[in-house]
N, C-alpha and C positions, 0 to 999 in steps of 0.2 A: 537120109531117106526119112520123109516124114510119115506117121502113122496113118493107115487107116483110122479115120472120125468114126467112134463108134460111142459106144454106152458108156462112158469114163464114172467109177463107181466114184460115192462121198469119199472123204479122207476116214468118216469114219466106218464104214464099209472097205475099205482096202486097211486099214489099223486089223479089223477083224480077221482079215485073211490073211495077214502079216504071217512069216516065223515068228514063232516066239521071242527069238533073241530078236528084231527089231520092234516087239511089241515093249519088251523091257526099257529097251534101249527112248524109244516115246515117253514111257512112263518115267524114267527117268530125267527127261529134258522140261520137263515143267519144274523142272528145281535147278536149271539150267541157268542163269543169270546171264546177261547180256548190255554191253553199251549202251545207256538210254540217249546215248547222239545217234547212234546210229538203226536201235533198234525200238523206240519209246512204244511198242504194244507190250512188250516184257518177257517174260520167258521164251525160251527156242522151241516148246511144243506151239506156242500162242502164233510163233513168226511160220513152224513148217504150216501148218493150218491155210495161214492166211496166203502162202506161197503157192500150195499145193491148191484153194481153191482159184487164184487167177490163173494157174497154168489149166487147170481144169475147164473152165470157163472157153478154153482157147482152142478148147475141141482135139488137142493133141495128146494121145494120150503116152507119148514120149516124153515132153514137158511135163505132165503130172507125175511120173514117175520121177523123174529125176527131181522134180519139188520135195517127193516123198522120202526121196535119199540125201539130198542135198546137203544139208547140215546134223544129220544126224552122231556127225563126229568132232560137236563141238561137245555131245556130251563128256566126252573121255578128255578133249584137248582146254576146255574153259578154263582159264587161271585169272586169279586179281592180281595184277603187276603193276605196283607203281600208283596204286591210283583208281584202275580200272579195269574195267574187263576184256578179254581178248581170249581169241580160238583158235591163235597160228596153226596152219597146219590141219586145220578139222578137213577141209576138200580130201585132205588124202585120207583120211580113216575114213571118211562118206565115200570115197571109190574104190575104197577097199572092201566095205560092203556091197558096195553094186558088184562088184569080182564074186563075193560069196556066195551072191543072192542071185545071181546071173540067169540060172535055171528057174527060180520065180519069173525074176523080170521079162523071161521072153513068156512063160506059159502064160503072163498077161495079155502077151497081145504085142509088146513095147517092142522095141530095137535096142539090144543091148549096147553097141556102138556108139550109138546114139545118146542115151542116156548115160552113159560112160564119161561121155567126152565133155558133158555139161556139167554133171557131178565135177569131175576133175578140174575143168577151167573156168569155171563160174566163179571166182574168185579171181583169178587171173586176166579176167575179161573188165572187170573195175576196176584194175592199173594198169588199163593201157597206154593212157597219157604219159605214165612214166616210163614205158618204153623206148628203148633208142628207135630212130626210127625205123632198119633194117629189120628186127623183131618187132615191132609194129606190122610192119607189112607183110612180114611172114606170116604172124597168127592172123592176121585180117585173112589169107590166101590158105587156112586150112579148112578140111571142107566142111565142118559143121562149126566152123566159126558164126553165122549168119544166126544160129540157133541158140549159144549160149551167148550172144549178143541180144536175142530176143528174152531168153532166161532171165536175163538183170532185170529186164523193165517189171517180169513176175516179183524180183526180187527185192526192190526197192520198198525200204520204209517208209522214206521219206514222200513218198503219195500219200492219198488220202486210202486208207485201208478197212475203214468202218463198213464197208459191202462186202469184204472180204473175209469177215470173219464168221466162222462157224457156230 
């Protein structure tokens, strides 16, 4: 179910109305380090920003929120292994906050389902190709697959993201 188009506040207007505990959890991802293959604008405050303003942009205010939740659980899961940086695992601390915060996220206006499903599979939607194809076709035929398929294209660094930034 997509959102009502309505007033989609700045990222820094909804930081403001934040709980506390995901206003910490912000203040703490600007010390978040990240893969510069994957991520070259630099900390994980710099990428939700730039995330949250194309999902904004797109007039949904489903997609914004889930920008705003999206990787907020790389702050807890960021390790240097090997070499370099990685956040296995962060989608599920980010939908574990959308679980907590689920009472925000609807008194926004959003669809908690909805944003749920993106938080959670938004990562899982960038390896699809390595899916057999039987689970291919399955998450392709789930019903907000079309959404956090749209998510990626928010999510990509490797665009050009200089309009996007705050």
């Amino acid at each position: 179910m997509r959102a009502k188009t309505i007033q989609i506040p700045t990222y820094r207007e909804l930081y403001n109305q934040a709980p506390e505990v995901i206003k910490m959890i912000i203040d703490e991802s600007k010390n978040t380090l990240q893969s510069k293959n994957w991520h070259p604008e630099g900390p994980v405050d710099i990428h939700m920003k730039i995330v949250y303003n194309r999902a904004r942009k797109s007039g949904d205010l489903n997609m914004a929120i889930a920008a705003f939740f999206h990787d907020l659980g790389k702050v807890e899961t960021t390790r240097f292994i090997s070499g370099k940086w990685t956040a296995r695992g962060h989608e599920n601390v980010s939908s574990r906050l959308v679980e907590r915060y689920r009472s925000w996220i609807e008194d926004l206006g959003a669809d908690f389902d909805v944003v749920y499903y993106i938080v959670a599979k938004h990562m899982k939607v960038k390896h699809i190709h390595e899916m057999r194809p039987s689970k291919r076709e399955a998450f392709r035929k789930e019903k907000y697959f079309d959404l956090v398929n749209k998510f990626s294209d928010f999510d990509d660094m490797q665009k050009d993201y200089s309009n996007d930034i705050e």
